[in-house]
Structures are given as C-alpha cells and as structure tokens.
C-alpha positions as CSV (number, residue, x, y, z in Angstrom):
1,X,172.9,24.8,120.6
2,X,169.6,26.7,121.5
3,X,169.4,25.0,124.7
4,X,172.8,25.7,125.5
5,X,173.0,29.7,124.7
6,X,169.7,29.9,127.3
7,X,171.4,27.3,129.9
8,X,174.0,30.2,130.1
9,X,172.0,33.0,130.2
10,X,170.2,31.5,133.2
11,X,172.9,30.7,134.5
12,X,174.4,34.3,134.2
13,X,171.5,35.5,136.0
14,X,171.5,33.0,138.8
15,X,175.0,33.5,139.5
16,X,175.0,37.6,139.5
17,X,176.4,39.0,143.0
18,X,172.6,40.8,143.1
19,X,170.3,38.1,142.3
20,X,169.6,36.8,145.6
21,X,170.4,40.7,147.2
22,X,167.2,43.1,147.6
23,X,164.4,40.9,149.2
24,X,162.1,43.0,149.9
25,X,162.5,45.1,146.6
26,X,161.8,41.5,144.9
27,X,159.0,40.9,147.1
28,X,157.4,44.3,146.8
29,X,157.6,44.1,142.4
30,X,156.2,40.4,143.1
31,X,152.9,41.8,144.7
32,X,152.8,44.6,142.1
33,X,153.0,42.4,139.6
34,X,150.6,40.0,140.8
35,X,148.3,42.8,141.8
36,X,148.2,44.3,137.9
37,X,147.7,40.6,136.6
38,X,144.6,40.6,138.6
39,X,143.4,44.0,137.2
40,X,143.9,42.8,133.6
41,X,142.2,39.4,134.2
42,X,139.0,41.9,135.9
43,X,139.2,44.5,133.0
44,X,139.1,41.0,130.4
45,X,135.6,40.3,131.8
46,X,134.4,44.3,132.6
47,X,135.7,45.5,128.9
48,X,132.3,44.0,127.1
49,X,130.3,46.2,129.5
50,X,132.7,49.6,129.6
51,X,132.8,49.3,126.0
52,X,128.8,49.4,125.8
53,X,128.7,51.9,127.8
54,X,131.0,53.9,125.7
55,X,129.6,53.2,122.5
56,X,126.0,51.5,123.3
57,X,125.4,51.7,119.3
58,X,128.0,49.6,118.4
59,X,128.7,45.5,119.2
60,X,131.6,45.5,122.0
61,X,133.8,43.1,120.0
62,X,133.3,45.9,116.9
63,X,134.6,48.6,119.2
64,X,137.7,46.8,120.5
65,X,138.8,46.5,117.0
66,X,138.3,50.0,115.9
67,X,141.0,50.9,118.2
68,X,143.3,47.9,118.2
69,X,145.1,49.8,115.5
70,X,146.1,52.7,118.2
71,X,146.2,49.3,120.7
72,X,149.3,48.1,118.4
73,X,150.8,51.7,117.7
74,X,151.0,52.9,121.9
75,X,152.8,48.9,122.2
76,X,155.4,50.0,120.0
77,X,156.2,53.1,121.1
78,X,156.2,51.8,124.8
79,X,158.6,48.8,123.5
80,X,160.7,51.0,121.5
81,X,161.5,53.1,124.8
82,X,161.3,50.7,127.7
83,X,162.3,47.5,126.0
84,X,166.1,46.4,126.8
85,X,168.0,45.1,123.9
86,X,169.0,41.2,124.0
87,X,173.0,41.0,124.1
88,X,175.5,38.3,124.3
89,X,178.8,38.3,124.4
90,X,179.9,37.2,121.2
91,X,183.6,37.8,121.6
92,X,183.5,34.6,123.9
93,X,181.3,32.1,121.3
94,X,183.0,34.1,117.9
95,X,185.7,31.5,118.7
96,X,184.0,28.7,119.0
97,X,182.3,26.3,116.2
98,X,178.9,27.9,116.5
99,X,177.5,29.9,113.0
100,X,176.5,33.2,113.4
101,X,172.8,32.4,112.0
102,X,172.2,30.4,115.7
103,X,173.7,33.5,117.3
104,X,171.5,35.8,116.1
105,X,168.2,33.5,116.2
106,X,168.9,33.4,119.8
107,X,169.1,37.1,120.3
108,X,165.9,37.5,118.1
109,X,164.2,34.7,120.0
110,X,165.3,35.5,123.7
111,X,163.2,38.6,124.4
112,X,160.3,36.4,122.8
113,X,160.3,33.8,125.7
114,X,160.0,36.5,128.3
115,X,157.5,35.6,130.3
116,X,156.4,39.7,131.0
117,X,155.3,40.0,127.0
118,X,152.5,37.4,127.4
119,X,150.7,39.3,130.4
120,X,148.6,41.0,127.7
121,X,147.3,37.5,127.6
122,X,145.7,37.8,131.2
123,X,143.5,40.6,129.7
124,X,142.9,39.0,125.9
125,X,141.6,35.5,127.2
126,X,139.0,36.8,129.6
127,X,137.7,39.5,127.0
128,X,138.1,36.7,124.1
129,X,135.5,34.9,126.6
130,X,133.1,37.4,126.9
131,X,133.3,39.7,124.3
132,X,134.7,37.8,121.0
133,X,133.2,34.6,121.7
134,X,129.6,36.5,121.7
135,X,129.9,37.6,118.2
136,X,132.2,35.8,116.5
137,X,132.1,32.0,118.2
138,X,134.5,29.7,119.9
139,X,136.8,29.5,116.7
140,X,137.1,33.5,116.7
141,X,137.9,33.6,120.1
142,X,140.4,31.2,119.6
143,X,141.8,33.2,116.7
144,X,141.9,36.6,118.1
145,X,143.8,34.8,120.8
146,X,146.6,33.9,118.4
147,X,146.4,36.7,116.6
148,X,146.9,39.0,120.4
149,X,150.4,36.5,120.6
150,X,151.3,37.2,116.8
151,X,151.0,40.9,117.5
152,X,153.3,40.8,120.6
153,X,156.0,38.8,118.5
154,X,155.6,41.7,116.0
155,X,156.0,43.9,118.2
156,X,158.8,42.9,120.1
157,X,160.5,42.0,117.3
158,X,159.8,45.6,115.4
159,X,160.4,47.6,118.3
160,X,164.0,45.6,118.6
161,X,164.8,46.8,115.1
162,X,163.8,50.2,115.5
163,X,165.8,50.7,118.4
164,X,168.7,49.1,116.9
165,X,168.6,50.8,113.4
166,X,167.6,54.7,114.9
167,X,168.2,54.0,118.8
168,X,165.8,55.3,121.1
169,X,166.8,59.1,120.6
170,X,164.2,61.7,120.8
171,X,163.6,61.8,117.1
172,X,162.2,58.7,117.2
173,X,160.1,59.6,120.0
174,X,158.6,62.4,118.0
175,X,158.3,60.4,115.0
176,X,155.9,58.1,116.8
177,X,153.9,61.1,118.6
178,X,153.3,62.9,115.7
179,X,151.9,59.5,113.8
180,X,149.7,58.5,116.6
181,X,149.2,62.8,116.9
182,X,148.0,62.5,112.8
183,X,145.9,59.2,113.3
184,X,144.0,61.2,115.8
185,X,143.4,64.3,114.1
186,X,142.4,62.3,111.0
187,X,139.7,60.9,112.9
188,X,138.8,63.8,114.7
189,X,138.2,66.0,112.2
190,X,136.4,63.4,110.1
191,X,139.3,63.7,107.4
192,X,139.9,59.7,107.6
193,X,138.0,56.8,109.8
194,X,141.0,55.6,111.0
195,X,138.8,53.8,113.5
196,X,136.6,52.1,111.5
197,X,139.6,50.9,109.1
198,X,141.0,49.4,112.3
199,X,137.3,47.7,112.7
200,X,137.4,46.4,109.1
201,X,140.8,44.6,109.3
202,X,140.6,43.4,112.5
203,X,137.0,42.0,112.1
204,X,138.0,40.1,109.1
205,X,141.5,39.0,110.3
206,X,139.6,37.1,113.5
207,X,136.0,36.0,112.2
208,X,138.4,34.9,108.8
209,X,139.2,31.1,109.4
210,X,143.0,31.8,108.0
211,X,143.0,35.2,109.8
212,X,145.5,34.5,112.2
213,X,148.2,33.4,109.1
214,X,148.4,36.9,108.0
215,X,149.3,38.2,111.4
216,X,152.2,35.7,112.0
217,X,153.2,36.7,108.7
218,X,153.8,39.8,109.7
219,X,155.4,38.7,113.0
220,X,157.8,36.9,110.3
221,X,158.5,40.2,108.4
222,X,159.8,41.6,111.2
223,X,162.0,38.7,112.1
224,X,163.5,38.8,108.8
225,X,164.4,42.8,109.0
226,X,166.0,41.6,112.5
227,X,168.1,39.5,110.3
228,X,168.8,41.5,107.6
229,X,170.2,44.2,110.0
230,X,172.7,41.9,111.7
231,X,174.2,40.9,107.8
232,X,175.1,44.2,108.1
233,X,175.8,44.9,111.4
234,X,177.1,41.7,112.8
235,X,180.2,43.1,114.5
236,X,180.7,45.0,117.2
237,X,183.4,47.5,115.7
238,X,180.9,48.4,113.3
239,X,179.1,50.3,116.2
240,X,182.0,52.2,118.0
241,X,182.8,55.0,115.1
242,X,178.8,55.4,115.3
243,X,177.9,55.9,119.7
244,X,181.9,58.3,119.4
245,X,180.3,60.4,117.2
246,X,176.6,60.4,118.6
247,X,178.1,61.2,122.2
248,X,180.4,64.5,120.7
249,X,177.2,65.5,119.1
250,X,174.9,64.9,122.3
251,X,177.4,66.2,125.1
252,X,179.2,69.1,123.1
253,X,175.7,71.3,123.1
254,X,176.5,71.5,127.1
255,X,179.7,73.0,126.8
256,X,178.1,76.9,127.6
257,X,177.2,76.1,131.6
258,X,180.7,75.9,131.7
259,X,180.8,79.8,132.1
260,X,178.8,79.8,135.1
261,X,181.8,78.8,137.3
262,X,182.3,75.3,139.0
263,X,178.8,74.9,139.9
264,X,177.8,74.9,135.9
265,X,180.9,72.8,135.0
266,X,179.1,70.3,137.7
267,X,175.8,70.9,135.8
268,X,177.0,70.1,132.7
269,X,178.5,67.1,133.5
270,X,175.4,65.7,135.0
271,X,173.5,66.4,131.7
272,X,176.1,64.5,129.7
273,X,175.7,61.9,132.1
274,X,172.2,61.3,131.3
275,X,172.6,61.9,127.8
276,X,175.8,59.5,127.6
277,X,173.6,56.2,129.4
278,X,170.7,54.0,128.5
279,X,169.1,54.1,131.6
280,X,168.9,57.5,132.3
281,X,168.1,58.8,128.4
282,X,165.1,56.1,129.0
283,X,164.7,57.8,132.5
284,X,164.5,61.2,130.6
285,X,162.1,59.8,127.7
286,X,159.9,58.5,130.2
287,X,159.1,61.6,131.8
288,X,158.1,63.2,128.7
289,X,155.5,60.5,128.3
290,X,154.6,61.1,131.8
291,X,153.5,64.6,131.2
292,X,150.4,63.3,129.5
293,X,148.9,61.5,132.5
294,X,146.9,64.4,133.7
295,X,145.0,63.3,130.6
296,X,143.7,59.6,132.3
297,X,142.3,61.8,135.6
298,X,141.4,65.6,134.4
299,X,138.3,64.7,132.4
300,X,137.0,62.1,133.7
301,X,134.3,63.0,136.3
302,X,135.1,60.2,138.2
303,X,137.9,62.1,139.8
304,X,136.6,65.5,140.2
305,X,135.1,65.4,143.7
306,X,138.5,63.3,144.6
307,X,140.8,66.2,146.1
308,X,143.6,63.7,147.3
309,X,144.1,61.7,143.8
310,X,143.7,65.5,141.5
311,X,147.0,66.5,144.5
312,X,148.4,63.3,143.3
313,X,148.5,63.9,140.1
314,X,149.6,67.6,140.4
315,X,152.4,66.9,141.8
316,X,153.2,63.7,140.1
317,X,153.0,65.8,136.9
318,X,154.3,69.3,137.7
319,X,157.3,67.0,139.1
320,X,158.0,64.2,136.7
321,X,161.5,65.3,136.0
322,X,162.6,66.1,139.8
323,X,161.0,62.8,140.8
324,X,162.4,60.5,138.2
325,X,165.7,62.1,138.3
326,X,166.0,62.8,142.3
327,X,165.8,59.1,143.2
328,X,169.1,58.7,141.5
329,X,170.4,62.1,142.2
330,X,173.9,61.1,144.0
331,X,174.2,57.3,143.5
332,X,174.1,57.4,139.3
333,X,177.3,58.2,139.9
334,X,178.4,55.5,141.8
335,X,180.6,54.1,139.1
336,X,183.1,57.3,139.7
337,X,182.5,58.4,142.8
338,X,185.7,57.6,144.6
339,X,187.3,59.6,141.7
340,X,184.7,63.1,142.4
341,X,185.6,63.0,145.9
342,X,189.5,63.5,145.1
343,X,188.8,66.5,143.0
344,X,188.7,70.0,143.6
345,X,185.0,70.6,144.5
346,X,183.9,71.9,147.7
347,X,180.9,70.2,149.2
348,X,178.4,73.6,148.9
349,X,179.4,73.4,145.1
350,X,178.3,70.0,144.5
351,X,175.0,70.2,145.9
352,X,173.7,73.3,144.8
353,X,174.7,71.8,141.5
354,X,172.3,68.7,142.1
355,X,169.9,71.4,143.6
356,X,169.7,73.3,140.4
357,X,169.2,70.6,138.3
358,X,166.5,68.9,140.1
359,X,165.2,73.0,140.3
360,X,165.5,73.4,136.6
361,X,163.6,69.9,135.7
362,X,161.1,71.1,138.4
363,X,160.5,74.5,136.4
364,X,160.8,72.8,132.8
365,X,157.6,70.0,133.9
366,X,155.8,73.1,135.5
367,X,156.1,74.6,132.2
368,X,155.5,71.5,129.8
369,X,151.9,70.9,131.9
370,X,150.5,74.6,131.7
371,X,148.0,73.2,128.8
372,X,146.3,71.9,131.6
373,X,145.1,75.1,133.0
374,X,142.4,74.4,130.5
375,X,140.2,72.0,132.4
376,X,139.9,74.4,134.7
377,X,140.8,77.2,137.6
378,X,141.1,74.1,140.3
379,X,143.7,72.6,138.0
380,X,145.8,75.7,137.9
381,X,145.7,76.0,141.7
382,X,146.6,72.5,142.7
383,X,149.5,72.6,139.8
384,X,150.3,75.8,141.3
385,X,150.4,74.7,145.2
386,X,152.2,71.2,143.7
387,X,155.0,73.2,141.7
388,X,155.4,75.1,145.2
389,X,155.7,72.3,147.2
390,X,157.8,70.0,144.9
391,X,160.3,73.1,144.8
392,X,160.3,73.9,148.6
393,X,159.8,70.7,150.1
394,X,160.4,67.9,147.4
395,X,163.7,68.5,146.5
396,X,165.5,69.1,149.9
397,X,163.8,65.8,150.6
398,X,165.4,63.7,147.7
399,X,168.9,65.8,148.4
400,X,168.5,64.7,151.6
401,X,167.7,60.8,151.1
402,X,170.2,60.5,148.4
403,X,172.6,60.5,150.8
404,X,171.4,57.5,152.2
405,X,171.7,55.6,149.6
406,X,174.5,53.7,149.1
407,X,173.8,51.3,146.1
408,X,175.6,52.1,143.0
409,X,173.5,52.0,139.6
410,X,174.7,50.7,137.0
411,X,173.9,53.3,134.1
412,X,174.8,50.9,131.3
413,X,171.8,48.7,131.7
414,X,167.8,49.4,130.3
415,X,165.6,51.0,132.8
416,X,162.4,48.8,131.7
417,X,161.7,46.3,134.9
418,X,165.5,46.9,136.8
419,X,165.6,47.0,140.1
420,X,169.4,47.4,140.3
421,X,169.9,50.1,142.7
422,X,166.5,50.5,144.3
423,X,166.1,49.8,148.1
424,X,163.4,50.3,150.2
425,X,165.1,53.4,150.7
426,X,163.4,54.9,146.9
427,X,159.8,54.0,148.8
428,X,160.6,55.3,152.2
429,X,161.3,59.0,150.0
430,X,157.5,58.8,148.7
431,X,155.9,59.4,151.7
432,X,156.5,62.8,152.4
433,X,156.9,63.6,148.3
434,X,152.9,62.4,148.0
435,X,151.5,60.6,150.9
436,X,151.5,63.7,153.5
437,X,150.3,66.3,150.5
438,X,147.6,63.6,149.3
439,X,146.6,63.0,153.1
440,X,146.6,66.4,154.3
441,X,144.1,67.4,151.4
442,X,142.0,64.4,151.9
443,X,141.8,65.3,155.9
444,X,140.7,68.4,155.2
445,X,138.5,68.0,152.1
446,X,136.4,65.8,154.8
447,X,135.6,69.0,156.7
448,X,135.0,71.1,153.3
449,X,138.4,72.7,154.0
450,X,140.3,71.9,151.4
451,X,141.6,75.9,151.1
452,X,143.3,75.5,154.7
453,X,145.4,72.3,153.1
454,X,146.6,74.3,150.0
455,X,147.7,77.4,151.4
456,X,149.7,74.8,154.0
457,X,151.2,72.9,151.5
458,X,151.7,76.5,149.4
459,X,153.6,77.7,153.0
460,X,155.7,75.3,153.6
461,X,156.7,75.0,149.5
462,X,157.1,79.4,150.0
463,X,159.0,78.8,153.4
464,X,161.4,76.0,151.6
465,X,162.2,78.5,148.6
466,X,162.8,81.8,151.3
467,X,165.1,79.4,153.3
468,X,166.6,77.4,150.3
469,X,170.1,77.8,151.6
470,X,169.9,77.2,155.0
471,X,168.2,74.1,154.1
472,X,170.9,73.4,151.6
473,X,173.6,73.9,154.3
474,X,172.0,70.9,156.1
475,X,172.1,68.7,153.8
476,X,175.6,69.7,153.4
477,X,176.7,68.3,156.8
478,X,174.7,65.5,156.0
479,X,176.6,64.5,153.2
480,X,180.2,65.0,155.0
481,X,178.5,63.0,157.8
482,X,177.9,60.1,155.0
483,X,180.6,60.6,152.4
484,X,182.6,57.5,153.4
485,X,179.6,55.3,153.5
486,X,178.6,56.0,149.6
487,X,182.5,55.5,149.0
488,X,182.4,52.0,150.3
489,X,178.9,51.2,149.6
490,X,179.5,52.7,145.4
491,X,182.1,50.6,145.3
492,X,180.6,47.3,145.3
493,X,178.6,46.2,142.3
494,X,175.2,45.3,142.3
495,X,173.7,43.5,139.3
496,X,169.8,42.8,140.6
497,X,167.9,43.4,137.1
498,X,164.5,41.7,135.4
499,X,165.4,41.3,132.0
C-alpha cells in the first residue's frame, strides 16, 4: 500500500502542466544546488581547522558538540518556517479499503524520503572523517553519522507537528527567538554553560557504543506526537471552523486603511492577502529572519576592506521586505486578476497602492536594521545611501518588471524550494537592484573613491524620490501597454514546485 501512495505522488508530479515548464529556472536551482553541495562537502574537511582556530584550547570534535545543541535548535526553527506540510487527498482514498493508520504513516514518512533533508550529510561525513574519527575512532564516526540522520528525522518530524498543532504564525516565531535569545544570554553572561552541556551530551551520545539508540528514540517520540495529533485531528472539517476564525482575526486589524480612500482599500487588501496565504506569511517570516544577516558580514574583518559585498548587504538588508515582496508585487494576484481589472479602480490608484506598500516595507526594514549603526559610522552611511537607493531606484524597477511577468503564483502552496512562478525574469530584476550598486562601489573603491559612488547612488535614490510620480506615470502606461498579456498569461496555471 506504501508503494502505491508514493507511485501516485510521483506520478502527480510527473504529470503537473509545470513539471517539464521553466528550463532554465530548473537548470539554474540545479547548479545552485550542486554548487552549495560542494561548499558543505569543503566545509566537512576545513571545519577541524576553523574550529582550532576558533577555540585552539579545545579538541575540534569537543567544540562541534558544544554548539550542536544551537545546531539542532536554528534546524527547527528553519523547518518550522520553510518546511511544506505533506498532504494527500484523502477524500479520494477515505472511500477506499485503505486504514487510516497507512494514511497517516505515509504522510509522516514522505517528507522523510526527501532527498533535500540528507544534504546535511554532505557536510557530516567529511567532518566525521576528519574531525570525529580523530578523537573518537572509526566506530564514533560511524555513530555520530547516524546519530546526524536521527536528528534530521527528529526534526522533520517535530517541526511537522509544531506547524500543525500552532501553525507557523508569528508567535511561534518569537517563541523560538526568545529560547535560542535565553540560551545565549545564559551563556553569555556565565549564568548557565549551555555550551558545555551541549559538549557533555553529545560527547557521550557518539563515543557511547549505544549512543546512537537514544537519538532514534527521540526521532520515535516525535513520530508518535505526529500520530497522536491526527487521532484527533484526522478530518478535514475539523480544521475549517479553526483557519474562518484565524483569518477574521488576522485580516479584520486592516480594516482602518480603508479611510484613506481607494488607494488604502487597495492596501489593505494586499495585507490580507499576505496574511490569508502560506507562501507569502512564509515570505513575510522570512524577511524577519533576514534582518539578522548583517550579523554573518559586520564583524567579521574579513569583509571590512570589501566595499562591494558591505553595499550588498546594505541593501540586501535595508530592503528585505521590498525585495521579497516586489518580485511578486502584481502576479500574486494572478488567481483573480481577470476579476480586478473589471472593477472600479483606475490604473494611477492601483499602483501607487503597490508603490506604498513596497515604500512602507522599505521604511519598516530601514527601521528594524538601525541596531546596526553600532558597528560603526560606515555602516550607517552605506544603510543610509542603500535605504536611498532601494526607495528611489529599487522600487520603480520591480513596478516596472512586474509587469512583465505573466506567470500566476499559486499562493496556496509553501514557499521553501518552489519555483512556481519564477522565470528568468525574477533574475534579470537583480541586476540593477544589486549588481550596478555593488559594481559601481567596487569600480570606484579601486581608485580610493568610494565617496564619488555613494553620493551617485544617494542622487539617483534623491532624484527617484523628487520625481516619484513622474516615474510612477510611466509605469502606468506600461501597465495599460501589458494589461491583456498578464490577463491571458494569469490565467493559465502553472504548478512547477520541489517539494
């Protein structure tokens, strides 16, 4: 019966319209993916050395395990967010002769054979090589490599019930932050060794012969909470009185942009857009984990005589929400677009409505990064130029580019590894977001002139706010020039996704 619920899932995805659509988007996520499997097979063999480097004092294999324990906590949270449920129509097999336990086995053991979970493995067999196998022998090695598989079952498989008991809501996502926030302030401030608990259980769970048991025991435990919430749960109508309610509570908070005329009513319906969909609440969750990566690059020194990459990640940062959210600024709403374009809103309405909104994400990630101003006045500058030039320029461009796109996304489905939508249009869009800033400050820092390329950038962000209309009322006639061609390209589905 196993065999048969996964012979139709394959066959599901082999027969989607969109499966054998999007070439080059296939072929692009193919050499990404091959090009971040060979990173984790070269960190594998470096992380013995970086980690002696780090802590020369301690034995590399010691190290790793003191922070496995945050290893295992960021996993979840990135699972609980990114990770798309397992579904299957049971409507279709509740009719059938098939018992409910081999439905939900296979739901519980689908996201397990995903081949994506095991590329942790590219990284833990290299390092088990040169890092465990040093200290703890062959057999260790072996066992921290079971227990690396144990944990990513547990994960999954925790992550999966967290998202279906709580859903991935932002209280969740604080939960988490302020656990991993408390485990690092314990061992900041010497309160608890949270670290070296993390070294002791570890340690004895790989150089212990029956280590390993104890981690697929806990893989087991959260197998069996999996079950326990579908005996209660099993049935969709149990759900429905639950999402009705959650959306009225979500959406109804909206209801004051209303007063600002038809460009707010617009503005509100965009926000309960997001707020109503899985892909774009994981769209919105993901920025706010964005925010934080100014922390990989500001204080390292590595990257403090590397103008280009600190413009990078100004912009990148100061812009997380515009640049998440502008790639799928028109075509999000796909799904009823046919039904916009028959109601009474004027063209200027519509996109200063999508203007503002991209405008008021732009000023809220400004906002969010300010702690940064901290690592110093060159970081307040650049965030200061990037904030200028994602306002001026950034947006008019991805107002612009929408309009070219003509694939409809489908908002229902998980944002973790879906390419539904995206065309090489979304990379074309990049180039003048972050490859002309990053190249124009790179040019210049060559010639110790980096000033000159900031008060550019600065300009032309300052000339794109002075002129926001006029550049506005282009993209206008751009629209009216495409209209029809996101009408008949919104209307045909495309189902490309990497589950």
């Amino acid at each position: 019966m196993y065999t048969q619920l996964f012979n139709h899932h394959w066959l599901k995805s082999l027969r989607a319209p969109g499966y054998y659509k999007n070439l080059i988007v296939n072929i692009f996520m193919g050499i990404t993916m091959l090009y971040f499997l060979a990173i984790f097979v070269l960190m594998g063999f470096m992380m013995p050395k970086i980690l002696k480097e780090t802590a020369p004092q301690l034995n590399p294999a010691l190290t790793f395990n003191g922070i496995m324990i945050f290893i295992v906590i960021l996993t979840l949270l990135i699972r609980f967010l990114f990770q798309p449920l397992s579904t299957v129509n049971l409507q279709s097999y509740q009719a059938l002769s098939i018992k409910r336990s081999k439905l939900v086995n296979y739901l519980l053991l689908k996201p397990l054979l995903n081949p994506i979970n095991y590329l942790t493995l590219c990284f833990a067999i290299p390092f088990s090589i040169t890092g465990i196998n040093p200290t703890y022998g062959i057999g260790g090695a072996f066992r921290f490599i079971l227990i690396v598989i144990f944990l990513i079952w547990f994960n999954t498989l925790f992550a999966t019930f967290l998202k279906r008991k709580f859903g991935s809501n932002i209280l969740g996502i604080v939960v988490f932050l302020i656990i991993v926030a408390g485990l690092a302030a314990l061992e900041y401030f010497k309160i608890y060794s949270v670290f070296n608990l993390s070294q002791q259980v570890f340690g004895f769970l790989t150089e212990n012969a029956l280590g390993w048991i104890i981690a697929l025991l806990l893989s087991g435990f959260a197998f069996v909470l999996n079950k326990w919430f579908f005996a209660q749960n099993y049935y969709p109508e149990n759900f429905d009185k639950k999402i009705i309610k959650k959306q009225q509570t979500e959406t109804q908070n909206f209801s004051f942009m209303e007063r600002f005329g038809k460009i707010g009513e617009i503005i509100s319906l965009e926000m309960k857009l997001v707020l109503r969909h899985k892909r774009t609440k994981n769209v919105l969750y993901s920025a706010a984990l964005f925010l934080l990566y100014g922390l990989l690059f500001y204080p390292s020194d590595m990257y403090k005589e590397n103008d280009a990459m600190l413009m990078f990640v100004a912009i990148f940062v100061t812009g997380i929400g515009m640049i998440l959210f502008g790639q799928w600024i028109i075509n999000w709403e796909g799904s009823y677009f046919d039904f916009l374009m028959t109601r009474d809103i004027d063209t200027q309405s519509y996109i200063k409505a999508n203007y503002f909104l991209l405008l008021s994400l732009s000023i809220v990630s400004f906002i969010l990064t300010t702690p940064y101003f901290l690592f110093g006045t060159d970081i307040l500058i650049n965030h200061s130029v990037a904030f200028l030039y994602n306002v001026g320029v950034n947006i008019h461009v991805y107002l612009f580019g929408a309009t070219f796109n003509t694939k409809r996304l489908e908002l229902s489905k998980g944002s973790a590894m879906n390419m539904q939508g995206v065309s090489y249009k979304n990379f074309i869009v990049m180039i003048p977001l972050l490859v002309v800033p990053m190249g124009l400050i790179g040019i210049f820092s060559l010639f110790d002139a980096k000033n000159i390329a900031l008060i550019i950038l600065a300009a032309l962000g300052l000339g794109g706010i002075v002129f926001w209309k006029q550049l506005l009322e282009i993209t206008e006639k751009q629209f009216l020039r495409r209209k029809y061609a996101l009408c008949e390209g919104f209307r045909k589905k495309d189902s490309t996704t990497m589950d």
